[in-house]
N, C-alpha and C positions, 0 to 999 in steps of 0.2 A: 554390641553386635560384632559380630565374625567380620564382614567387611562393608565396606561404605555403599559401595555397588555390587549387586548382583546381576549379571546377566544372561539371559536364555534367547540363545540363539549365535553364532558364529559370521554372519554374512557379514555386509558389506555396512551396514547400520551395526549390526556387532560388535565386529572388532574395532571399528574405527570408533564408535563409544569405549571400548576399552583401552583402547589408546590415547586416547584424547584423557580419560579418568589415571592414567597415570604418571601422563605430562604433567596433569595438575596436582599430581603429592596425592591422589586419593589411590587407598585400595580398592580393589577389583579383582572378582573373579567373572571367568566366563564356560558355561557350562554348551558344550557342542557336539552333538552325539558322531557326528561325520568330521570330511575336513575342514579347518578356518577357508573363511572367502564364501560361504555357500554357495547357492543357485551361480549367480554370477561368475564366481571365478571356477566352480568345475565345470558346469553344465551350460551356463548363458554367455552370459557378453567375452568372456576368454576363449575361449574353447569354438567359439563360433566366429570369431573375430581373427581366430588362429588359420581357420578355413578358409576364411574369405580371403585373406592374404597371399594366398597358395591360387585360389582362383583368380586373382586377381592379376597374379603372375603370366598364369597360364593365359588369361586375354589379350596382355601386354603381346605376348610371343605371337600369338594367335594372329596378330593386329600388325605384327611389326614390319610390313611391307610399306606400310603406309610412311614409318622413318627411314626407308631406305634398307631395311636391315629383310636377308629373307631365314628363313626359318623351317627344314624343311622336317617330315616324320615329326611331330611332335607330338609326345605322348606324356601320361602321367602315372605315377606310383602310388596308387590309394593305401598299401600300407603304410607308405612312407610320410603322405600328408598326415594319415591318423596317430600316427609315431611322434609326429614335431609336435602336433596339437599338443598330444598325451606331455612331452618335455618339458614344453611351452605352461602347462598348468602345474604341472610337478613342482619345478622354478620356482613358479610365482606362487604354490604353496607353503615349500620349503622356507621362501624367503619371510612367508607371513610366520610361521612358527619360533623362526630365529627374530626374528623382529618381538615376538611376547616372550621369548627368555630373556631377549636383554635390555627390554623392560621391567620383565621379573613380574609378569602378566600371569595367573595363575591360571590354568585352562584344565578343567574337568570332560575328559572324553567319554561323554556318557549323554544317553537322553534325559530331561527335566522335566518336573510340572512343579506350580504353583502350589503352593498347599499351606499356603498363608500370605498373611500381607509384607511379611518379609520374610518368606520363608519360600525357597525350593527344594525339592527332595529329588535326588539323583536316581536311575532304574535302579542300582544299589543300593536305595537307603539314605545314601548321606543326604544331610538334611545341613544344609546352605543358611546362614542367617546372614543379611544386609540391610539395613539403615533403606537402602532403597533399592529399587529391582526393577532393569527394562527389560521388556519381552519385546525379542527380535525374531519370531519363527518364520516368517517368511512364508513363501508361497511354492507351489507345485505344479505343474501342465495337467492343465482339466481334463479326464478322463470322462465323458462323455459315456454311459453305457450302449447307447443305441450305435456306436460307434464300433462297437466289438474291436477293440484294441486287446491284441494280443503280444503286442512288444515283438512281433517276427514281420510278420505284415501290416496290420496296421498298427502304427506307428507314434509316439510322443516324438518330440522334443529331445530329449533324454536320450533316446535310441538312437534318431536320425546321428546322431556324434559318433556311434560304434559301427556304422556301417560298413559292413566287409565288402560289397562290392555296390556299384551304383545301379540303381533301379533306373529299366529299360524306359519305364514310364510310369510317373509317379501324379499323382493327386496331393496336391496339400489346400487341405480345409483349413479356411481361413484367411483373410487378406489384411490380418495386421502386421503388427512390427515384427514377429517373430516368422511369420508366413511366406512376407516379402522377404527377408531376408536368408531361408533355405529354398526359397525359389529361388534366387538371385545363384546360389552355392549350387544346386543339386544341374539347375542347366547348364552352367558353365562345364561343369564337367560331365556333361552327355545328356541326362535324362531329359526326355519329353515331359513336359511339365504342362500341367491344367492347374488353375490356384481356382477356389471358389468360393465367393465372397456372399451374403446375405444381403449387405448393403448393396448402393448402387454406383459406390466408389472406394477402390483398394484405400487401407492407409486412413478411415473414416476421421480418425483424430487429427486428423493432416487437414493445413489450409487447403482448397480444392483446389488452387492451380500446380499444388504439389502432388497432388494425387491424381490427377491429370499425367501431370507428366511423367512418372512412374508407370502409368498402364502403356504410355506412349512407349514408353522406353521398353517394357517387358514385349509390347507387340511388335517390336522392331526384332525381336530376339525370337519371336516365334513360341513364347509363352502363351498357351490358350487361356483365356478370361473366362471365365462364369459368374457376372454380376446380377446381382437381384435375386440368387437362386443360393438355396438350402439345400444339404443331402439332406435325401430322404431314409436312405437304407444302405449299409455296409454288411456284405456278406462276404467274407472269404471262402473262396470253391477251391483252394487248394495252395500249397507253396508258392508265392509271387503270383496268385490268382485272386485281384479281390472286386469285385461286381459292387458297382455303385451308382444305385437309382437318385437322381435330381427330380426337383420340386419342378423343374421345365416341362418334366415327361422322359427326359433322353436318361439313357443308363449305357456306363461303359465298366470298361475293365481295366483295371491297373496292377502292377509290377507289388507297389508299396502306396499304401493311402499314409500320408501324414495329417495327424491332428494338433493342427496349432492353431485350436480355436480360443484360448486365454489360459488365466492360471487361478487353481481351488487356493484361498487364503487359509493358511496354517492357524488356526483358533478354533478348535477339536483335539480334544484330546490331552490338552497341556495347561488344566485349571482354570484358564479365562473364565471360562462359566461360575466354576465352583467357588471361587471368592467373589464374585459379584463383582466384572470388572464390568461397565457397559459398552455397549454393542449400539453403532448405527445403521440404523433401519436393517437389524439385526445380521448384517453382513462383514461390519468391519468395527475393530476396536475406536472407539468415540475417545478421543485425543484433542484441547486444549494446544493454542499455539507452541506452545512449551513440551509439550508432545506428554503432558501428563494426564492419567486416564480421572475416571471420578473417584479414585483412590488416589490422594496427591501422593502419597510416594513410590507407586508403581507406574510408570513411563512406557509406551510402547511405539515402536518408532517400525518404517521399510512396509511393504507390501501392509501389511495386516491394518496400516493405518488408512485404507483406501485412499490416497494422496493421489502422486503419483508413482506407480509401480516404476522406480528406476531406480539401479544402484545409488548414483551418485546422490541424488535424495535423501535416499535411507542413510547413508555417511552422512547427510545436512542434517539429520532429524535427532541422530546419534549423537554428534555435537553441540545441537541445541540441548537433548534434555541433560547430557551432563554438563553442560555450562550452569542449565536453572539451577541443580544442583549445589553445585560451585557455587550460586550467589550472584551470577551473572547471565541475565537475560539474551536469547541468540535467536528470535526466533527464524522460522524460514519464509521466506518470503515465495510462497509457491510458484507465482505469477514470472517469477524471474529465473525460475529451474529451466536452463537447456532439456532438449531430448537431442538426439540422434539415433538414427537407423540406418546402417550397414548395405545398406542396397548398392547397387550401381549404376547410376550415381546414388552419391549421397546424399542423405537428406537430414537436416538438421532445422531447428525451429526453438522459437521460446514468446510465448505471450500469448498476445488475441490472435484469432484466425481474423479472415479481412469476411468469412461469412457471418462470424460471430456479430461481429461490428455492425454492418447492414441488418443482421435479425433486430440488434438492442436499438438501431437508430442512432447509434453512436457519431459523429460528426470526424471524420477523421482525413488521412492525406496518405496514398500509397505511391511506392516509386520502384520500380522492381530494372534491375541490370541485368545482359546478358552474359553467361561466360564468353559466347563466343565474339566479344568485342573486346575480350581481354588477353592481351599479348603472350603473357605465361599462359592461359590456358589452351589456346593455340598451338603456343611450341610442345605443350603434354599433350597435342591429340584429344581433350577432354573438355569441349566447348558446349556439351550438354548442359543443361540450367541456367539459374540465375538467382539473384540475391533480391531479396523482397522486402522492403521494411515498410512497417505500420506505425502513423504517429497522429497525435491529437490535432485538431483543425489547424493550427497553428504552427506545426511543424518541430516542435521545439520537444514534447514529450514521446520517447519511445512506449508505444503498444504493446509494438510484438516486430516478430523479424522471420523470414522463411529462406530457409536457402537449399537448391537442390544442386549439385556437382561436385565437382574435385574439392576435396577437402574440406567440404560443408560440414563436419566434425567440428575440425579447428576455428574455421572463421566464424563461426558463431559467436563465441564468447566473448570479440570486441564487442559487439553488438547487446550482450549480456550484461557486460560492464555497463556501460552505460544506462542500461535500465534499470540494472541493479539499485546503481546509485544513485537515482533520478536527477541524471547529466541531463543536460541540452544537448539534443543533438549535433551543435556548432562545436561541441567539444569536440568531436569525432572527423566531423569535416575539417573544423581546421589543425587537424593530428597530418602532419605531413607520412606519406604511404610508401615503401620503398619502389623501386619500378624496376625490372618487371615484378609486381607479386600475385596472386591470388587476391590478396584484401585488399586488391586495387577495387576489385568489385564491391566488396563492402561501403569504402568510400564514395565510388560512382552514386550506388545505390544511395546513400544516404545524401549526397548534394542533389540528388535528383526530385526528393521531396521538397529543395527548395528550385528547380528549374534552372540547376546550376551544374548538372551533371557536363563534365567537358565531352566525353565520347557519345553519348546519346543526344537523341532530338524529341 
């Protein structure tokens, strides 16, 4: 065989299997019709993460009477935020490329399919031989036809990022993680914003008292809600004129309709069918802890495994199947994958939800902190949320952990560890905390399951 590993696809489960494949002495190739990083680092979590920071700036200012500081005409430069974005991903692409030459990473920039059980054939021709082969194609923002998405008015994902100027008033379909999060962007900097959700709570993968509090927070901002209601109909009547009938009855008119109602999974078009890879409940590639499909030596790992749709995943699923490889077993332990979402505040989570719990009967112990009894979050002005943690009757096994506020990103991941590793909780509590921090609230939170929290009653 040509090389040990072949791979199709470039993202975040991609490259980080290609890398990880030649830490360990194995050759690799990796075939990526676009830039290394996919979805993620040009179109998702980068590039949106690039925005938010800019907005987030602008609130600080917006806000800063409250520290004494005043601030007067304050305006913004949307070329200029979309300039840093563009930088900002440039960078972090540049840097993934010089990162696979000195490696000595071989990368074919070209589309692939499958056309054997170790065989990829390039849109040119070349025909790829490897020992083994994971498919990384990842996934795309669902185009919806009844949606008439014309990429000028209404609107992906994808677009929302090249925006020349902000829409007077925008609609975004959809109240999940990608919805809440160019809601949070597009009002901060002006737009009148309607987000409209199907369910009967934003954030539905979110424990409820975290999706509670997100609509709280969104209506304090003047964000209009439409829960329990579906569009019915998308007409565009002309440039920044687009008519849209709800399942309520009411129908208005908006600037720009956004569609970020989920993402179509890349498994069309790139062989999966044509060698008989299988398919569960014919939607997502059928993947073995070891992320090997019912062909052992083709592996498929990141979105197309229906898991969980998250970068950092697809990087765990990436290093799993090139460990099995390797001769060494890695698998992922789903239950213990963070998420976060970019809102503001933050929202960060990992486990059971505490509804989950109550549906299974499950016998459990919940203890939740506030930020606004913690000293740092005080001095930041940023006393929204709190820290939540879910554990077995007993108090001693972590569940799950919810947390909404400043830097609910970061503070997760103690909380992670520890489940990771199925610690006792006592590990955590007796982890002495620095003062003043943020993860003071983690700690609270978590002596609180034992009735030990010192600031709370």
């Amino acid at each position: 065989m040509e090389y040990k590993i072949a791979i199709l696809g470039g993202g975040p489960g991609g490259y980080t299997a290609a890398v990880r494949a030649a830490q360990l002495g194995m050759s690799v190739v990796l075939v990526e019709k676009a830039q290394l990083g996919g979805t993620c680092l040009n179109w998702g979590c980068i590039p949106t993460k690039a925005l938010l920071s800019c907005t987030d700036v602008l609130s600080k200012i917006r806000n800063s009477e409250e520290f004494g500081i005043k601030a007067e005409n304050i305006s913004f430069d949307l070329s200029r935020i979309m300039e840093r974005k563009r930088q900002i991903v440039e960078s972090l692409v540049q840097g993934l490329d010089k990162l696979f030459k000195l490696r000595k990473i071989e990368v074919i920039r070209e589309s692939g399919v499958l056309t054997g059980r170790n065989e990829i054939t390039t849109a040119s021709g070349r025909k790829i031989m490897a020992e083994n082969l994971i498919v990384a194609t990842g996934s795309e923002p669902l185009e919806l036809p009844y949606f008439n998405i014309d990429h000028r008015n209404v609107i992906t994902s994808n677009d929302a990022l090249s925006l020349e100027e902000i829409p007077e008033k925008m609609l975004i379909i959809g109240g999940g993680v990608v919805g809440c999060e160019f809601t949070g962007i597009f009002s901060e900097l002006g737009s009148k914003i309607t987000i409209v959700e199907m369910l009967d709570l934003l954030l539905p993968t979110e424990d409820n008292q975290v999706s509670r509090a997100i609509q709280t927070s969104f209506k304090k901002k003047e964000i209009e809600l439409k829960l329990k209601t579906r569009v019915d109909q998308v007409i565009v009547e002309g440039e920044n004129k687009v008519k849209v009938n709800f399942s309520d009855g009411t129908e208005d008119t908006y600037t720009k309709v956004l569609s970020a109602g989920g993402r179509s999974l890349n498994i069309k078009g790139n062989g999966i069918d044509e060698i008989g890879i299988g398919l569960e409940n014919g939607k997502y590639v059928s993947v073995n802890s070891l992320m090997q499909t019912n062909i052992p030596n083709i592996y498929a790992i990141g979105d197309i495994t229906g898991k969980l749709m998250l970068a950092h995943n697809a990087a765990a699923q990436g290093i799993a199947a090139v460990s099995h490889i390797a001769g060494k077993d890695c698998p992922v332990d789903y239950s213990s994958v963070p998420s976060a979402i970019f809102t503001s505040p933050e929202i960060a989570s990992v486990g059971e939800r505490e509804q989950d719990l109550k549906a299974k009967g499950t016998e459990y112990r919940v203890s939740r902190f506030s930020f606004a009894a913690n000293g740092k979050a005080k001095g930041l002005g940023e006393t929204e949320g709190f820290v939540k943690i879910l554990t077995n009757g007993t108090g001693e096994k972590v569940l799950g952990a919810h947390i909404v506020g400043p830097h609910a990103s970061d503070l997760i991941h103690e909380i992670v560890l520890v489940k990771q590793n199925n610690l006792p909780l006592h590990a955590l509590t007796r982890t002495v905390h620095a003062h003043p921090t943020l993860s003071e609230c983690v700690l609270e939170a978590a002596e609180g399951i034992f009735k030990m929290s010192i600031h709370s009653v």
